[in-house]
SELUM-635744 format. One record per atom (N, C-alpha, C): residue number from 1; residue in three letters; y negated, x negated, z. Coordinates in steps of 0.02 Angstrom, whole numbers, plus 32768, in hexadecimal, padded with zeros to 4 digits. Layout:
BEGIN
<k=NUM r=ALA v=Y u=X w=Z>
...
// end
This chain:
BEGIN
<k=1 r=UNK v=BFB7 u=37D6 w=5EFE>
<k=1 r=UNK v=BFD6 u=380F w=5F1E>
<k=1 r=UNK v=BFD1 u=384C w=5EF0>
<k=2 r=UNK v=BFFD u=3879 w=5EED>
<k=2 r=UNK v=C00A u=38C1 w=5EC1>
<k=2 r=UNK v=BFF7 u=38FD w=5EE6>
<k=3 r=UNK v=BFEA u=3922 w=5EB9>
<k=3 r=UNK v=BFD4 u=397A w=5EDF>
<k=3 r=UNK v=BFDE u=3996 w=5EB2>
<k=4 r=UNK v=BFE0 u=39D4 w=5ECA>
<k=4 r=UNK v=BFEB u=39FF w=5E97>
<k=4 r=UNK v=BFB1 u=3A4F w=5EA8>
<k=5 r=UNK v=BFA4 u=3A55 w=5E6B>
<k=5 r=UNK v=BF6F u=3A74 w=5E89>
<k=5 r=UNK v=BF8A u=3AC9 w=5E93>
<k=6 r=UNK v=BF57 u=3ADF w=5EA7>
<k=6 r=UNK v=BF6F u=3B2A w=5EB6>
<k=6 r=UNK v=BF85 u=3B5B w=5E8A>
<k=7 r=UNK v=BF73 u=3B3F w=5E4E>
<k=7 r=UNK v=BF70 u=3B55 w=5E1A>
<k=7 r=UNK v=BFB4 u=3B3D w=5DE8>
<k=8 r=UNK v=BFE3 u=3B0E w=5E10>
<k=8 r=UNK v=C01B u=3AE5 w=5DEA>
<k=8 r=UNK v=C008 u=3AB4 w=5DCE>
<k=9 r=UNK v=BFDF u=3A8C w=5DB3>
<k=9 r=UNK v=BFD2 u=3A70 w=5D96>
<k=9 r=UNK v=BFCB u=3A18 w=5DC0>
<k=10 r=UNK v=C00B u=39E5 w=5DBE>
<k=10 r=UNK v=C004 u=39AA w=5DC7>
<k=10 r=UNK v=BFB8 u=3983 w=5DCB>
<k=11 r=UNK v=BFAE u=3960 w=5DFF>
<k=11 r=UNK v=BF6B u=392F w=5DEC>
<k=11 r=UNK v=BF85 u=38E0 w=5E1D>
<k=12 r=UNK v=BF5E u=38B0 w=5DFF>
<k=12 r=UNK v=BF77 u=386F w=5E38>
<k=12 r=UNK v=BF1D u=3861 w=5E2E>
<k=13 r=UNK v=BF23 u=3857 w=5E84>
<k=13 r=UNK v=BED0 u=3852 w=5E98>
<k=13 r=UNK v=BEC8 u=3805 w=5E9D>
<k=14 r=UNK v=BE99 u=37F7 w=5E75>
<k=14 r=UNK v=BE8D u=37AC w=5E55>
<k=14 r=UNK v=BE6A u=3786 w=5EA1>
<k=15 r=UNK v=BE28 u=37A3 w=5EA8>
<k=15 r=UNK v=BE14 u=3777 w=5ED8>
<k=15 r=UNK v=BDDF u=37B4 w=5EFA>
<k=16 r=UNK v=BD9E u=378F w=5F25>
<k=16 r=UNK v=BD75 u=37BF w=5F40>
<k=16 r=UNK v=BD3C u=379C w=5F25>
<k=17 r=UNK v=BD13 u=37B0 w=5F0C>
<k=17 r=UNK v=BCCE u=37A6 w=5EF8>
<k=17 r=UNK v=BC97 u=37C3 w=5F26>
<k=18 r=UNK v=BC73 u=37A3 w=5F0F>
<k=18 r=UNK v=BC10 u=37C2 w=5F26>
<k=18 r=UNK v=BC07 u=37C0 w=5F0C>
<k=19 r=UNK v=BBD8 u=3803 w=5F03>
<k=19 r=UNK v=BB9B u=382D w=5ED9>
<k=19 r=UNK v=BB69 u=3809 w=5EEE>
<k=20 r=UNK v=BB3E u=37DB w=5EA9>
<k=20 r=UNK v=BB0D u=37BF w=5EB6>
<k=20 r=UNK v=BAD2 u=37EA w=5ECE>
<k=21 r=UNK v=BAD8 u=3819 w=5EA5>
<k=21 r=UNK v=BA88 u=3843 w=5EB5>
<k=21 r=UNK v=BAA3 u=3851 w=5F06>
<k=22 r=UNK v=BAB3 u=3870 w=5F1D>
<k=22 r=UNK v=BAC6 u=3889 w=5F73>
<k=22 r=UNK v=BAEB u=385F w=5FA1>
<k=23 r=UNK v=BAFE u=3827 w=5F82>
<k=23 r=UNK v=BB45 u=3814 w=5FBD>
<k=23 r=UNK v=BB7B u=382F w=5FBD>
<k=24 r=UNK v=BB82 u=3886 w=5FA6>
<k=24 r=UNK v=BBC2 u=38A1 w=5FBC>
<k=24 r=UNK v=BBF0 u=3866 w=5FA0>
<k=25 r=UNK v=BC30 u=388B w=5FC0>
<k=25 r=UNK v=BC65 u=3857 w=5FBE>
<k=25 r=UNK v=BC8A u=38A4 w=5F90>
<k=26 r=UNK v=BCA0 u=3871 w=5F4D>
<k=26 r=UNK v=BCC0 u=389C w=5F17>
<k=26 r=UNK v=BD1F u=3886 w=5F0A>
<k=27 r=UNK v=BD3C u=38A4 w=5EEC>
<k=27 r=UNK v=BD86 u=38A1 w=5EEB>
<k=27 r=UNK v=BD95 u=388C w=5EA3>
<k=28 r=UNK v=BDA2 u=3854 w=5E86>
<k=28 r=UNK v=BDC1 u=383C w=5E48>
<k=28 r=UNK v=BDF8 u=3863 w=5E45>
<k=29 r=UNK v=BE1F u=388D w=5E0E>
<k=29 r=UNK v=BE61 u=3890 w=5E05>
<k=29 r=UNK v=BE73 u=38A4 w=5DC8>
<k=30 r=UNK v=BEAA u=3888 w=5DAB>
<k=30 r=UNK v=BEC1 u=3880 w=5D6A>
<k=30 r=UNK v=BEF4 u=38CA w=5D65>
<k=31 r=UNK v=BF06 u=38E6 w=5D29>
<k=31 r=UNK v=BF25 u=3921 w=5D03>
<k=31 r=UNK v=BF6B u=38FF w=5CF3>
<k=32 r=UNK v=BF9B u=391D w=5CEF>
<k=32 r=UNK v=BFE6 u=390F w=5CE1>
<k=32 r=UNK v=BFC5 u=38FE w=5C87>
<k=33 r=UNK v=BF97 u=3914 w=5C67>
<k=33 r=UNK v=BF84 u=390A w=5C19>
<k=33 r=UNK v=BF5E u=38BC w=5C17>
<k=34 r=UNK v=BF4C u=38AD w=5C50>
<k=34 r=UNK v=BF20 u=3868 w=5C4F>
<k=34 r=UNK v=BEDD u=387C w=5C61>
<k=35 r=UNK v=BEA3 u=38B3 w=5C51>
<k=35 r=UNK v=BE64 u=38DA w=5C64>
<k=35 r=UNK v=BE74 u=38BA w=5CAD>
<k=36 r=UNK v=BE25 u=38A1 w=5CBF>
<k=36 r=UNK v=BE1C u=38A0 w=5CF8>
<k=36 r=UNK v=BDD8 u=38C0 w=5D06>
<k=37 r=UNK v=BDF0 u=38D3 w=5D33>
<k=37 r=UNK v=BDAF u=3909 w=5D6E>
<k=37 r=UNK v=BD86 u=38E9 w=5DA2>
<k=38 r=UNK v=BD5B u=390C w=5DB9>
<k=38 r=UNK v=BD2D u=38F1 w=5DFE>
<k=38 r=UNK v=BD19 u=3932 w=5E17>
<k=39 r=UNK v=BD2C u=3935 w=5E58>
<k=39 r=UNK v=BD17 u=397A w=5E8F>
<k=39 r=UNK v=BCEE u=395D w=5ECD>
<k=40 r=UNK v=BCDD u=3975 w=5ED9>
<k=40 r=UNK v=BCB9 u=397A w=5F25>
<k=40 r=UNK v=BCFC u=397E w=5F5A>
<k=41 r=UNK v=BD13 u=393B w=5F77>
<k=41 r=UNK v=BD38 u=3940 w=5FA3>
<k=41 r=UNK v=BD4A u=397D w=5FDC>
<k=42 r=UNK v=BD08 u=3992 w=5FE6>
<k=42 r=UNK v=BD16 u=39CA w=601D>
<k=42 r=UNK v=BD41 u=3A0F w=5FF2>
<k=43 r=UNK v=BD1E u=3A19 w=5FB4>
<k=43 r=UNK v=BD46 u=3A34 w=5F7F>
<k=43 r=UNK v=BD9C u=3A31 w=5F7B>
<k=44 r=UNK v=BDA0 u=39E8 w=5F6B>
<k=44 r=UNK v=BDD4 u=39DD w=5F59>
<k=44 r=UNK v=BE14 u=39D8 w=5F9C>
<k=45 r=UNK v=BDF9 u=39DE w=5FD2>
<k=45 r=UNK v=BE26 u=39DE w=601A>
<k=45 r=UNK v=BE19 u=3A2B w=603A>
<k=46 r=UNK v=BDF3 u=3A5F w=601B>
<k=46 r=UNK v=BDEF u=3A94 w=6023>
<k=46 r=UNK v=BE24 u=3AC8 w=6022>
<k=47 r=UNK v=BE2E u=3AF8 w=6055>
<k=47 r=UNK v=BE53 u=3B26 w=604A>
<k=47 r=UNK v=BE3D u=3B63 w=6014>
<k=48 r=UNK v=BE67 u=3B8E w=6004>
<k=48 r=UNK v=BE55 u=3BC9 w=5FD4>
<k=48 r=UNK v=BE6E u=3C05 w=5FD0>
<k=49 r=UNK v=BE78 u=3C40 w=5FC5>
<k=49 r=UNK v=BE81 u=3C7B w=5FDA>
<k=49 r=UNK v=BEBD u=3C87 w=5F8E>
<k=50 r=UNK v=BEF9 u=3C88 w=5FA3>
<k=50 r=UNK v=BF22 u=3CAA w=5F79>
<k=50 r=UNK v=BF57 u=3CD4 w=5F9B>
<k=51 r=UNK v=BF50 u=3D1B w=5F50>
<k=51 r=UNK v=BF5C u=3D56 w=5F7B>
<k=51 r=UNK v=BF46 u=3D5D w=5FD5>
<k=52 r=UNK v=BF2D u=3D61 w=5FE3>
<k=52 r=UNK v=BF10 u=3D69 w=602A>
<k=52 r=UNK v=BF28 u=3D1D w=6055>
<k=53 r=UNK v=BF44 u=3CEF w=604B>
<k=53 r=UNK v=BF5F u=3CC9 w=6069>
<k=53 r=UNK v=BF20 u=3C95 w=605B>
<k=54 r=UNK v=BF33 u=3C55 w=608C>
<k=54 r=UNK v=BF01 u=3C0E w=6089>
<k=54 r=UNK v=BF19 u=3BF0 w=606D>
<k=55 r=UNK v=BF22 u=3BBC w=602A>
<k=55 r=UNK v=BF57 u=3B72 w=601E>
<k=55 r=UNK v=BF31 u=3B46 w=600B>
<k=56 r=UNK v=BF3E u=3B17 w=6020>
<k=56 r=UNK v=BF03 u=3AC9 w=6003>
<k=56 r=UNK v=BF0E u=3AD8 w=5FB4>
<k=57 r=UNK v=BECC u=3AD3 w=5FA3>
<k=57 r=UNK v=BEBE u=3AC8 w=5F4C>
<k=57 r=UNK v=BEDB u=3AA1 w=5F36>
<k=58 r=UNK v=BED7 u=3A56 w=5F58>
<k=58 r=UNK v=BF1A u=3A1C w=5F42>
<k=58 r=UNK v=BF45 u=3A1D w=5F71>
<k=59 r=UNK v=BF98 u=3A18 w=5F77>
<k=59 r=UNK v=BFC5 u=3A0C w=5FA4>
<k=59 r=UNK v=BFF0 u=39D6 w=5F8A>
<k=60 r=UNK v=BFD7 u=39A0 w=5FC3>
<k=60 r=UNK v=BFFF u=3961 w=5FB6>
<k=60 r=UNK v=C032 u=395D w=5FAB>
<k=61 r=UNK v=C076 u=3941 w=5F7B>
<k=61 r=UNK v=C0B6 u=393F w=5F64>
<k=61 r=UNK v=C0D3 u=390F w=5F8D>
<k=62 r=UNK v=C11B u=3921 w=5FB8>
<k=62 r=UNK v=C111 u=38F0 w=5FE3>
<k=62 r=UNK v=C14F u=38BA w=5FB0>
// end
């Protein structure tokens, strides 16, 4: 699946992982360059404050 982040920037979210040390449940997702990342799911499904407004940090591409 694709998002795009708040910031413009394409990502396709690979899978969901666990954080061995805690359990948290973390967010695989790959860069339109190939770089892949890992967030803290609650992170990564989080809303965020631009110009005074709320928008999901990632917004799914439908």
């Amino acid at each position: 699946m694709q998002f795009r982040h708040y910031k413009g920037g394409l990502y396709e979210l690979v899978c969901e992982a666990t954080l061995e040390a805690d359990h948290a449940p973390m967010i695989v997702y790959r860069a339109a360059d190939g770089s892949v990342w890992v967030r803290p799911k609650a992170v990564f499904f989080e809303q965020v404050e631009v110009d005074g407004k709320l928008v999901p940090r990632f917004a799914p591409l439908s």
